[in-house]
C-alpha positions in Angstrom: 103.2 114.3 130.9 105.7 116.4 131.7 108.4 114.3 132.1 107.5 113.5 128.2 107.4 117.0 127.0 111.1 117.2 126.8 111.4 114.1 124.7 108.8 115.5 122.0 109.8 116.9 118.9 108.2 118.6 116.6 109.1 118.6 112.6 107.9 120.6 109.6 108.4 118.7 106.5 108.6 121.7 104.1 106.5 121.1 101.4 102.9 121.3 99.3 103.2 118.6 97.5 100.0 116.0 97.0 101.6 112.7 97.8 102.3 110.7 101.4 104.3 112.1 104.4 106.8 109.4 104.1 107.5 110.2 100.2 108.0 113.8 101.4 110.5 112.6 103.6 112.3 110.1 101.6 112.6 113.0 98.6 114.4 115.1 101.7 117.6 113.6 102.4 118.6 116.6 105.1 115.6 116.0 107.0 116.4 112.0 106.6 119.7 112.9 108.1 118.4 115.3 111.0 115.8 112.3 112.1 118.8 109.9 111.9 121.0 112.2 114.4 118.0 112.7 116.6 117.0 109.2 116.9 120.2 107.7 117.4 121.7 110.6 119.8 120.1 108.8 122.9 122.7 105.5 122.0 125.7 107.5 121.6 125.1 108.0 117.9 125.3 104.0 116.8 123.9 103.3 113.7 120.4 101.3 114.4 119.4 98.2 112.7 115.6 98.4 111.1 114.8 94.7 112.5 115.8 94.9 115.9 113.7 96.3 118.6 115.7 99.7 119.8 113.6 102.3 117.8 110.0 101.6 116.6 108.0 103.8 114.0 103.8 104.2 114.3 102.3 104.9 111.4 98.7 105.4 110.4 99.0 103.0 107.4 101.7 101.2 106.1 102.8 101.4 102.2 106.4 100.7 100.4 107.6 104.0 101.0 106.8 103.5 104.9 108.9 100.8 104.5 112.0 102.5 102.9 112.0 105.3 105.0 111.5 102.8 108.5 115.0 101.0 106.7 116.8 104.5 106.7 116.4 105.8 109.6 116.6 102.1 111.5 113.0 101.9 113.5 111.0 98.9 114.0 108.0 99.6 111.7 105.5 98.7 114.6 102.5 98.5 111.7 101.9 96.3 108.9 104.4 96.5 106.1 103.8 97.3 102.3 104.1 94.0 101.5 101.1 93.3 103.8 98.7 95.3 102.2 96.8 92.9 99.8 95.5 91.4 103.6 93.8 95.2 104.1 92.0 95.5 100.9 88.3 94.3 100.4 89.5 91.3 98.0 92.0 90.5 100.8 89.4 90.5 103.6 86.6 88.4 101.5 89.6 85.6 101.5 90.8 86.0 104.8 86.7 85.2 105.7 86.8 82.5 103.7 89.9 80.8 105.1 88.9 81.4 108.6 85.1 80.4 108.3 83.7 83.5 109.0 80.6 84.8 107.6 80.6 87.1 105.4 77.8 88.4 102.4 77.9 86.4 99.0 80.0 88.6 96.2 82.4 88.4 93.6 85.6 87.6 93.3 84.7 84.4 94.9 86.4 81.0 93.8 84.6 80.8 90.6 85.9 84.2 89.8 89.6 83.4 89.0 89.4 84.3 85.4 88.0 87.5 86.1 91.3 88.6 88.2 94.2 90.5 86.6 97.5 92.1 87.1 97.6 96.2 86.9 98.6 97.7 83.9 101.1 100.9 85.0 101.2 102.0 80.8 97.1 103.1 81.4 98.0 105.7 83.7 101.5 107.3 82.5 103.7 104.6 83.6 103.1 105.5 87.4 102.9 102.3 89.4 100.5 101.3 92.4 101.4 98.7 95.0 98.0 97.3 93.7 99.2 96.6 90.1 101.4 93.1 91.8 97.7 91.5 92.7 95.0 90.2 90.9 92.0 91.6 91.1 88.6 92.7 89.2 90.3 95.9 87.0 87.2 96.2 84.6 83.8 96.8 84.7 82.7 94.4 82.4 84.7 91.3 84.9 82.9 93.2 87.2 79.7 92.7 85.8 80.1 89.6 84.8 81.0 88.5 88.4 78.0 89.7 89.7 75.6 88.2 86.7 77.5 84.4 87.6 75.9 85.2 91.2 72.4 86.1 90.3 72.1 82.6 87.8 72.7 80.9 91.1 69.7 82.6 92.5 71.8 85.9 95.2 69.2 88.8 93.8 69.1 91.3 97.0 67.3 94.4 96.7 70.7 96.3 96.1 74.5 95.9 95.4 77.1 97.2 97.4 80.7 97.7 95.2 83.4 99.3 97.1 87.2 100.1 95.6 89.7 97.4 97.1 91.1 100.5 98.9 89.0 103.5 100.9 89.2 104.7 103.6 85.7 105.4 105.8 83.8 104.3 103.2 84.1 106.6 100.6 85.6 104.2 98.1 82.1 102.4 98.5 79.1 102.6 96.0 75.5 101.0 95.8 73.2 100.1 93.1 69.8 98.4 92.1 70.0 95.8 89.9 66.1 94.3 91.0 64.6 95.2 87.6 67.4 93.3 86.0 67.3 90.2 88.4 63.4 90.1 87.8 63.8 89.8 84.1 66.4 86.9 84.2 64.3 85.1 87.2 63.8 81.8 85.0 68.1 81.7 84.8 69.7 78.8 86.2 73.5 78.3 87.2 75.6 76.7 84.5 73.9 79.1 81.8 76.4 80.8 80.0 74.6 82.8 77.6 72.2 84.1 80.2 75.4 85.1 82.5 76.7 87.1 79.8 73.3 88.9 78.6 72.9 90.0 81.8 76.3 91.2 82.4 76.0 93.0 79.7 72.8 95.4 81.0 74.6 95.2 84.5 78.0 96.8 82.3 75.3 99.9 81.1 73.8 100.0 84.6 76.7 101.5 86.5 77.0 104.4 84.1 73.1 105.5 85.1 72.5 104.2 88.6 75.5 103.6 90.5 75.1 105.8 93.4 78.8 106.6 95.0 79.2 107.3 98.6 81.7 110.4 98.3 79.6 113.4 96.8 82.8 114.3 94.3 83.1 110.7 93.0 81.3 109.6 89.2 81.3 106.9 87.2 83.7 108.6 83.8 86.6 110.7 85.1 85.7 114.5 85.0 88.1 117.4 83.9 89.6 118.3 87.3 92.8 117.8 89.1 93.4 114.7 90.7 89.7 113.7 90.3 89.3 110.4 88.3 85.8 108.5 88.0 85.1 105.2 89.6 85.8 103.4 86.5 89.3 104.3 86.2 89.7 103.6 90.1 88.8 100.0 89.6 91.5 100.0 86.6 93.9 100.8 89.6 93.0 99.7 93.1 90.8 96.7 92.1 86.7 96.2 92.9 84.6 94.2 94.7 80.3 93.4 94.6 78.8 92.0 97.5 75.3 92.0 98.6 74.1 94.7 100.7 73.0 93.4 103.9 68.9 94.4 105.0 67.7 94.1 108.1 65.2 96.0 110.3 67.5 97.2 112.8 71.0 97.2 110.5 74.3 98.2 112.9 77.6 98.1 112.3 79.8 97.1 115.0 83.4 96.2 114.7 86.7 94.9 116.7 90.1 96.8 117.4 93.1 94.2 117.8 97.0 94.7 118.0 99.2 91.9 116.8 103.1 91.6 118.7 104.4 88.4 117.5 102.2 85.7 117.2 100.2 87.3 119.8 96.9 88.8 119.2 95.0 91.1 121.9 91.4 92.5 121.6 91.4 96.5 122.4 88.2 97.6 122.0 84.9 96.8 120.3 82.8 99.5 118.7 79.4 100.5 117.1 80.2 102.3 114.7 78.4 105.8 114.0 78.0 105.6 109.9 76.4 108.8 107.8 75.3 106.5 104.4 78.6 104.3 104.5 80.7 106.6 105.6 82.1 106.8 109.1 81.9 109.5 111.5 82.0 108.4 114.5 81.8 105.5 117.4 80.3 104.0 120.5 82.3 101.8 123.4 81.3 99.1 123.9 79.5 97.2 121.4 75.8 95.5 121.7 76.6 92.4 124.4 73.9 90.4 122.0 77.0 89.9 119.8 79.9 90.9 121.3 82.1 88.0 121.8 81.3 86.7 118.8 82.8 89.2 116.5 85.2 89.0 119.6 85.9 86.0 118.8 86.2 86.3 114.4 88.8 89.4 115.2 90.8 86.5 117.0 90.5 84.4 114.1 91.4 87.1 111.7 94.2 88.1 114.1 95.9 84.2 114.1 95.6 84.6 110.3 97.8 87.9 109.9 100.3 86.8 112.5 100.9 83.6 110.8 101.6 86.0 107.3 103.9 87.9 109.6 101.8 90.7 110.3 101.6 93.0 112.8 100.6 96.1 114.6 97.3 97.3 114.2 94.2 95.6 112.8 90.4 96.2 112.6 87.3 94.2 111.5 84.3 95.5 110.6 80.7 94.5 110.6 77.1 94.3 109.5 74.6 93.1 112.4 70.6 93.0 112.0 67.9 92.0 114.1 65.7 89.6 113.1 62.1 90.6 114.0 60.1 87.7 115.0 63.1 85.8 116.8 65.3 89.0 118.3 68.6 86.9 117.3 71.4 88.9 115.3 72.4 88.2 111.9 76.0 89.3 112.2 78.7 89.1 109.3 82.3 90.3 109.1 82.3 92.8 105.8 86.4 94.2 105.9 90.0 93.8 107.4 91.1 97.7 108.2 94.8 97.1 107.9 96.3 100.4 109.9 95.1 102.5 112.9 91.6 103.8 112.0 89.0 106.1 113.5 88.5 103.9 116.5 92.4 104.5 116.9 92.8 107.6 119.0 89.7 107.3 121.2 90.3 104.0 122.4 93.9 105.4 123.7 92.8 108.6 124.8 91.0 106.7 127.6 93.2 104.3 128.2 96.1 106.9 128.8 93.6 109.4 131.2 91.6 106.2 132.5 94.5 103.3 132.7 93.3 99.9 132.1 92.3 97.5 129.7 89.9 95.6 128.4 88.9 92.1 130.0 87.3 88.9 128.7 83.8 90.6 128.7 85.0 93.1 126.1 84.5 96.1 128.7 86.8 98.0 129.1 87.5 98.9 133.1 90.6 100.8 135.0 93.4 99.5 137.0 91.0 99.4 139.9 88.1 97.8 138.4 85.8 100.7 137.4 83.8 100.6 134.2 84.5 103.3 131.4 83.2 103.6 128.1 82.7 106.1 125.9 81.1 108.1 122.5 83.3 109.4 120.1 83.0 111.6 116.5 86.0 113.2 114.5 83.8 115.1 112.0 81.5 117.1 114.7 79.8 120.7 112.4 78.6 123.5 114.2 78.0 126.7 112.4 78.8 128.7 116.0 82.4 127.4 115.3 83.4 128.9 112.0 86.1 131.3 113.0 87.2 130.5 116.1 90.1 129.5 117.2 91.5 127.0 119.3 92.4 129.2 122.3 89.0 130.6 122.8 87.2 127.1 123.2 90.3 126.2 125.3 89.6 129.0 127.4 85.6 128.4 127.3 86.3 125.0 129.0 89.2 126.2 131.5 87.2 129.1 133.0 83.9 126.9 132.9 83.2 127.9 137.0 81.5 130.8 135.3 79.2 128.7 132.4 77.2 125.3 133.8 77.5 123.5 130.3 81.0 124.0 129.9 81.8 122.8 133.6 79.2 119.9 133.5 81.6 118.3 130.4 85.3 119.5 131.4 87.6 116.8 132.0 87.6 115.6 135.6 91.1 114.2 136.5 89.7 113.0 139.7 86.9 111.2 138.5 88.3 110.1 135.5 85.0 111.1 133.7 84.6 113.9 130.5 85.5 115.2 127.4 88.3 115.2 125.4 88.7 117.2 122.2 91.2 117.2 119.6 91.4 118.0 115.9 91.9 122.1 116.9 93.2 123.1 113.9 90.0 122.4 112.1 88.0 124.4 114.5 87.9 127.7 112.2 85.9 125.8 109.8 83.7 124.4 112.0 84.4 121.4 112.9 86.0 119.6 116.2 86.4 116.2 117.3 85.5 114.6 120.9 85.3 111.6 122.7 83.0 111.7 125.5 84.2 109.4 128.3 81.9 107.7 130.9 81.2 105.3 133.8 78.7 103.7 132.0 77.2 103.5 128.5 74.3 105.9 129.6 76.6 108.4 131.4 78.9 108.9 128.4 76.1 109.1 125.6 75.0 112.1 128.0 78.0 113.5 128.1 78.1 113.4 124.5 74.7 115.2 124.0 75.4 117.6 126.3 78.5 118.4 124.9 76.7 118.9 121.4 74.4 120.8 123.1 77.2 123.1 124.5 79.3 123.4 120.9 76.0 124.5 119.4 75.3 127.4 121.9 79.2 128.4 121.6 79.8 131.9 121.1 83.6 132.4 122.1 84.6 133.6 118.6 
């Protein structure tokens, strides 16, 4: 570490502006000047090529203006590019499933849908154009509900909906609704009837006005009078929707697959259950359930051979939905989305594998350089009411003078064992919040280090 601090620089990109980091740079052409300098001063100042393997870039998520900036200042992008990110959005996933012979829950757009796909139109939103506008997708409601009416004729009538915003980002683009009162009066309707199709599009088109229930609190269904807030409807004008159905089970969990793509090569890094509030993510578990672990093991491969032959790379996760069937105790598992970029699962994953060292094997455990098992529990959205206020020093201190307080010193990080907890996201402590990844020798050990870290947070008086 401290033969890295040296190489670390640190840059403040001056200015409030609402749009992507990159944009900020790119509008900045001192600062695109200063990174140019700093990155090529180690080479004797030679100008760097974008496309050969000197400098790389990590991103969180890749876009067009990633891309422009990465061609400036000569770095590798080491993520997917722009023109990669139709594969990340929930029309691009459904297909990739498809292709690779995955399962995945019956929706629309399926194959029958191809009428219903259009191009964006940039003149319905002041001539401001979205990477999205170049694909085809669902843009309406009424395709929308006309897509899912063409799958109820054929006799798909689950208890609910699930329609989720071709891009979101932990699930808040994501909304559910009811449609069983609809799907019981149309019972009698077989595929192939037209008219029936369209009268029940038609209630499906009033429906989402009255009982689509969105996953982000601030989200409706018309666009409200507020800055930068636009309703769901005018999101699917833009990004594109899907419908899928919503996947029941008695015990429903969603576990999913981390994967880096160099090349044509594609490498597991982790597998997750992931901790969900609603839809929404807030946190994970290493490893997965072994009842189906090397089986969605095994679909992130096939997603992974799929992305590398459309020149892909970087980063790559797949989620999914896995639920127990009662009388047999076999899993139900299917693959629901491609996550195109680093994602939640991102940082704890590395955190033990830089303090642990190691890698996963064939088993989908993850053990050190000399063998040991490590796992962990992780949350970046922690709440604790003790925290509001405080600052990072004084839980810093809390957990470096922890001889003094059993709680802190039972969760400190032990650099010997190679076992604890590891907190980041300071800066949001004041408002009560924290994140932490709990590390382990064993799933038990780690969920217990978890709790008891929990435990400490909410006892936390260092303010």
């Amino acid at each position: 570490v401290h033969n890295m601090l040296p190489r670390v620089i640190m840059i403040h990109v001056p200015s409030t502006e609402c749009i992507s980091l990159s944009d900020k740079i790119l509008r900045q052409k001192k600062l695109i000047t200063l990174l140019q300098e700093l990155i090529r001063s180690p080479f004797g100042g030679k100008v760097l090529e974008w496309n050969d393997n000197t400098v790389g870039m990590s991103v969180f998520t890749g876009s067009d203006s990633v891309d422009e900036l990465s061609h400036k200042l000569g770095a590798k992008l080491l993520e997917a590019s722009g023109e990669s990110l139709h594969f990340g959005t929930k029309q691009g996933s459904r297909e990739i499933f498809a292709a690779c012979g995955i399962s995945h829950p019956a929706g629309t757009p399926s194959l029958e849908d191809e009428d219903l796909l259009t191009y964006g139109d940039a003149s319905e939103h002041g001539g401001k154009v979205y990477w999205a506008y170049n694909h085809r997708y669902i843009r309406s409601a009424h395709n929308l509900a006309v897509g899912i009416a063409r799958k109820i004729v054929r006799g798909i009538r689950p208890k609910r909906w699930i329609v989720k915003l071709n891009q979101g980002f932990s699930g808040k683009g994501n909304a559910s609704i009811d449609l069983q009162h609809i799907q019981r009066r149309f019972a009698g309707c077989k595929a192939g009837d037209n008219e029936a199709t369209l009268r029940i599009a038609e209630e499906i088109e009033k429906e989402f006005a009255i009982s689509l229930k969105c996953e982000d609190p601030k989200m409706t269904w018309f666009d409200v009078d507020e800055p930068e807030q636009v309703g769901f409807q005018t999101q699917i004008k833009r990004l594109g929707v899907i419908a899928e159905v919503f996947i029941e089970g008695e015990v429903p969990t969603s576990p999913s697959i981390q994967a880096v793509i160099e090349g044509k090569d594609v490498s597991i890094v982790s597998t997750h259950e992931q901790v969900l509030d609603g839809q929404v993510y807030s946190g994970c578990k290493n490893p997965c359930n072994s009842a189906y672990r090397a089986s969605i093991m095994d679909a992130g491969l096939k997603v992974g051979k799929f992305l590398a032959a459309h020149g892909v790379r970087g980063h790559f996760a797949v989620d999914f939905l896995a639920s127990e069937q009662p009388k047999t105790g076999s899993w139900n598992v299917h693959a629901v989305e491609v996550n195109l970029r680093q994602g939640g699962t991102t940082h704890p994953h590395c955190c033990m594998a830089l303090l642990c060292g190691g890698s996963i094997c064939s088993d989908g455990l993850f053990r050190t350089n000399e063998g040991e098992l490590r796992c962990y529990v992780a949350t970046d959205c922690h709440y604790s009411e003790n925290l509001k206020g405080c600052t990072e020093k004084s839980l810093i201190n809390a957990l470096e003078n922890s001889s003094s307080d059993p709680a802190a010193y039972k969760i400190r990080w032990n650099k010997a064992d190679r076992i604890g907890v590891v907190f980041h996201l300071f800066k949001f402590i004041s408002t009560g919040r924290i994140g932490f990844t709990a590390i382990g020798r064993n799933v038990e050990e780690s969920q217990a280090l978890y709790t008891d870290t929990v435990t400490f947070l909410e006892r936390f008086h260092g303010c």
